[in-house]
C-alpha positions as CSV (number, residue, x, y, z in Angstrom):
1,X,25.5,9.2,20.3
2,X,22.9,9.4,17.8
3,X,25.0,9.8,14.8
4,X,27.3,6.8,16.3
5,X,24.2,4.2,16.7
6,X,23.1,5.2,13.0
7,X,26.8,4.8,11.6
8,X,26.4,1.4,13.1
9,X,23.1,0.2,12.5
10,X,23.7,1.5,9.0
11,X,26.8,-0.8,8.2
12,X,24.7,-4.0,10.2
13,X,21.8,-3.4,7.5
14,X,23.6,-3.2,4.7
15,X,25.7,-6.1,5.1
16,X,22.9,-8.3,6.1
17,X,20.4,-7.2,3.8
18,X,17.4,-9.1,4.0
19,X,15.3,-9.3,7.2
20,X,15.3,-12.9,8.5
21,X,12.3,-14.6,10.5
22,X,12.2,-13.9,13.9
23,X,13.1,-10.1,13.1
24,X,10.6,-9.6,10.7
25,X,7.9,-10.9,12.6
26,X,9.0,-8.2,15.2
27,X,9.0,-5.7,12.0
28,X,5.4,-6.8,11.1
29,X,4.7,-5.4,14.7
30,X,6.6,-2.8,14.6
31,X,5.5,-1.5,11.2
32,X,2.1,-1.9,12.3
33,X,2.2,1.1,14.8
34,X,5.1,3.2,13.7
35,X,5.3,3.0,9.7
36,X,1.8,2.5,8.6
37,X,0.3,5.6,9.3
38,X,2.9,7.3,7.2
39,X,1.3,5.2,4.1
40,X,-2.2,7.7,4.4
41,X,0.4,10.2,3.2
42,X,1.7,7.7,0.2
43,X,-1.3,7.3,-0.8
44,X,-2.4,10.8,-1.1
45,X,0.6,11.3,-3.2
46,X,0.6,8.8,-5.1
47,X,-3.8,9.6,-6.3
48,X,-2.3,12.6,-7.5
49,X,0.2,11.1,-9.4
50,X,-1.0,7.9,-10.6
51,X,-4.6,7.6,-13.1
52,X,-5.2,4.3,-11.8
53,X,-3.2,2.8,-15.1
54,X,0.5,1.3,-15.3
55,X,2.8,-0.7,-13.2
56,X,4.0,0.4,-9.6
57,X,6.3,-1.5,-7.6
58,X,7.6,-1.8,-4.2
59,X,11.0,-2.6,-3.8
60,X,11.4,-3.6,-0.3
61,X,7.6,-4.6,0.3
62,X,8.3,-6.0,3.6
63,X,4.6,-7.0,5.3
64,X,3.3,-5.8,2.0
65,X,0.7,-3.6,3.9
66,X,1.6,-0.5,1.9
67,X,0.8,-2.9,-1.2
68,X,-2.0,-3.6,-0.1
69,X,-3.5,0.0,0.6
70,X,-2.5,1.4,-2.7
71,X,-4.3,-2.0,-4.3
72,X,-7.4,-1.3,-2.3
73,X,-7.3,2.5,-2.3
74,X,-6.2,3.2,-5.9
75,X,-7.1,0.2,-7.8
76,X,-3.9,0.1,-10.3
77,X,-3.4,-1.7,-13.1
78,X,-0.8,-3.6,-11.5
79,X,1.2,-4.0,-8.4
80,X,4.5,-5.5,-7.5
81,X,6.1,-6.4,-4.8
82,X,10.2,-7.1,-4.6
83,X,12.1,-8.2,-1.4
84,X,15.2,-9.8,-0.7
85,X,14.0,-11.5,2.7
86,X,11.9,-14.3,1.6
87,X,10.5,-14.4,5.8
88,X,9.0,-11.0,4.2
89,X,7.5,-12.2,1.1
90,X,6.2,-15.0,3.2
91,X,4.5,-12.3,5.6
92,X,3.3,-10.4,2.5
93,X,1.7,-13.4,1.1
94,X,-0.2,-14.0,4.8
95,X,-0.8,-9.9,5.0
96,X,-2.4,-10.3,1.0
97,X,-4.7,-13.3,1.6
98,X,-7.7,-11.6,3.7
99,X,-7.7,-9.1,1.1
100,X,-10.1,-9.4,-2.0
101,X,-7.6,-7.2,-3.7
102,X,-4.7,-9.8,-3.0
103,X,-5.4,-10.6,-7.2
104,X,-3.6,-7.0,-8.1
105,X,-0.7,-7.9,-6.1
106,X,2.3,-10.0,-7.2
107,X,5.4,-10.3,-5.2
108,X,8.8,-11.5,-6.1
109,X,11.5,-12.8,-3.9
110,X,14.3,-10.8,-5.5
111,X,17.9,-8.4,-4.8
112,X,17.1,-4.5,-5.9
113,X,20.3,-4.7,-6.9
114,X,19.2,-7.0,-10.2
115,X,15.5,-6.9,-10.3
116,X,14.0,-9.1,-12.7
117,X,12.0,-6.8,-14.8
118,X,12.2,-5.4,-18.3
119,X,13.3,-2.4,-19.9
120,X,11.1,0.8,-19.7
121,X,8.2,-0.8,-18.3
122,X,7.1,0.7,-15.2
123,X,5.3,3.6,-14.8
124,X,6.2,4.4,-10.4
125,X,8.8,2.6,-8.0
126,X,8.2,3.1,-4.1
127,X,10.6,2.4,-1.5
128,X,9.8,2.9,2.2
129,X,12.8,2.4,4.2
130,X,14.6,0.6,2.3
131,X,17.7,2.4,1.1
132,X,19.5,1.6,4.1
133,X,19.8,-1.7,3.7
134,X,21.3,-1.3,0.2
135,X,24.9,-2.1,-0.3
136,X,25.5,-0.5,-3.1
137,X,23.0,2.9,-4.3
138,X,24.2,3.4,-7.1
139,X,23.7,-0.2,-8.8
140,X,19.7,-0.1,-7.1
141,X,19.5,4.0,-8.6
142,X,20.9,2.2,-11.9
143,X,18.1,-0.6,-12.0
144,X,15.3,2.3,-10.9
145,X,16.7,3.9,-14.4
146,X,16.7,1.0,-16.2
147,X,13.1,-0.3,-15.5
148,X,11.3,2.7,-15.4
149,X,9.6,4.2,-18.7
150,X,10.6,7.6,-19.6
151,X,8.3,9.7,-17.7
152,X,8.5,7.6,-14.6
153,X,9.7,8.1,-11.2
154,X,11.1,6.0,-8.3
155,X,9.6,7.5,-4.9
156,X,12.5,6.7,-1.9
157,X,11.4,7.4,1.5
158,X,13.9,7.5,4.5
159,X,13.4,8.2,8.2
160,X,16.1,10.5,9.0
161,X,17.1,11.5,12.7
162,X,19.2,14.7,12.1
163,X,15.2,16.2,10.9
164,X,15.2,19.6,12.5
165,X,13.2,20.3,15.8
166,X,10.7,22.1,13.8
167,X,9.5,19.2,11.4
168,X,9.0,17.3,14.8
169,X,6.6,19.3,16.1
170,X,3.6,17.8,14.2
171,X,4.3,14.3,14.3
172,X,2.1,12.9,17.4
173,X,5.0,9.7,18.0
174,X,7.5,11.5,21.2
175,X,10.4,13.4,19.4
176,X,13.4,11.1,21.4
177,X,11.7,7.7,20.3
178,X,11.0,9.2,16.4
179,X,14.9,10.1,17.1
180,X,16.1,6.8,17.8
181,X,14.2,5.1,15.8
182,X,14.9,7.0,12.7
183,X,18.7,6.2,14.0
184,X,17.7,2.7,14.0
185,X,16.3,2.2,10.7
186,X,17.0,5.6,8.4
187,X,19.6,7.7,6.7
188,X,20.4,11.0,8.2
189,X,19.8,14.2,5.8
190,X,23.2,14.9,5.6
191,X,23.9,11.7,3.6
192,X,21.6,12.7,0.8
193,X,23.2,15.8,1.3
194,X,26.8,15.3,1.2
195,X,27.2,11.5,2.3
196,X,27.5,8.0,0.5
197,X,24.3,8.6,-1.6
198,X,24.9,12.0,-2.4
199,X,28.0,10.6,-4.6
200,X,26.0,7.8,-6.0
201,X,23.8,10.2,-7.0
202,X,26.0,12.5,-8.9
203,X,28.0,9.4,-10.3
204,X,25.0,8.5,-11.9
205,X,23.7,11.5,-13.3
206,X,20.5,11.2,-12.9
207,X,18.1,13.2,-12.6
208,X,16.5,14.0,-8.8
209,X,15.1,15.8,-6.0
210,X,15.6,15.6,-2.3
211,X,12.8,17.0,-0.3
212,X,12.0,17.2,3.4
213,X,8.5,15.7,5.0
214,X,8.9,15.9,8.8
215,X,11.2,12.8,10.0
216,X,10.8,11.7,6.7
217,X,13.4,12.4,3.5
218,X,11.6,11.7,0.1
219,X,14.2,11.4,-3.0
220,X,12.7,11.8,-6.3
221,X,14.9,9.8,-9.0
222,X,14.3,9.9,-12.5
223,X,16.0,9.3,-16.1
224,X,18.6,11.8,-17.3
């Protein structure tokens, strides 16, 4: 049933794309108690990655709260935000005001699938539930290649329902909820595995890594 509901959902998002109103202001919500507390654990990551120098940016920065707590926690040199749905942009600029690190933060209304930024100029990418809503992976892993410097990596987070029983255990949210969400809004493991990204992966070449973190699959893309 699961597996059916996430076949669906998957198809809906992609060929909508962007979030419009109404639904994002449910997302804001949403996000608010379900997805932020996962950005503690970006952040961690990302202070041992990043120096506090370079360019990171956020494709898909919905309420731009995970923007926000990298701005504020890690004090970058620069942060930018990139989503298709300008009701999220919108909601990003309201979430960025009350903050006195709202100066760090741009944000672009803009398609992963073309983002408008130069060659070899950013240091990290993020994406937090994003790659979903893609319609094509391979085009969006082509732009993360093009716009990142050598050494740099694009970070893509998906919830992912198939997680096994085990990785459950620790996460505090009930196990049938994190289920259906992930279903909702996520890409099984099996399609990083063997699925639709999987081949847009390989077709690419590039290089990656595919690693497990509870409900959550992380992909690590970089340049060949």
């Amino acid at each position: 049933m699961l597996d059916l509901l996430n076949k669906i959902f998957i198809w809906l998002q992609r060929w909508v794309q962007g979030i419009p109103s109404g639904l994002a202001h449910l997302y804001d919500r949403l996000a608010t108690r379900y997805l932020e507390p996962s950005y503690e654990h970006i952040v961690e990551e990302l202070r041992d990655k990043t120096s506090g120098e370079g360019l990171i940016v956020e494709v898909g920065c919905g309420t731009g709260k995970l923007l926000l707590k990298i701005a504020e926690t890690l004090k970058p040199m620069s942060v930018m935000g990139i989503d298709i749905s300008r009701a999220m942009i919108e909601l990003s600029k309201r979430n960025l005001s009350r903050s006195r690190s709202r100066g760090l933060v741009d944000l672009i209304l803009a398609d992963a699938h073309n983002m408008p930024i130069r060659n070899q100029c950013v240091d990290l990418i993020l994406s937090t539930s994003t790659l979903h809503h893609i319609r094509q992976p391979k085009r969006f892993f082509d732009e993360c290649a093009r716009v990142l410097k050598e050494d740099g990596e694009a970070w893509i987070y998906e919830f992912s329902h198939d997680a096994e029983y085990e990785d459950l255990r620790a996460i505090k949210t009930p196990r049938i909820f994190l289920k259906i969400l992930a279903a909702l809004h996520g890409i099984p493991r099996r399609i990083f595995e063997k699925g639709y990204i999987k081949k847009a992966l390989e077709n690419g070449g590039y290089r990656y890594k595919i690693s497990y973190q509870g409900a959550v699959t992380k992909l690590i893309l970089g340049k060949t």
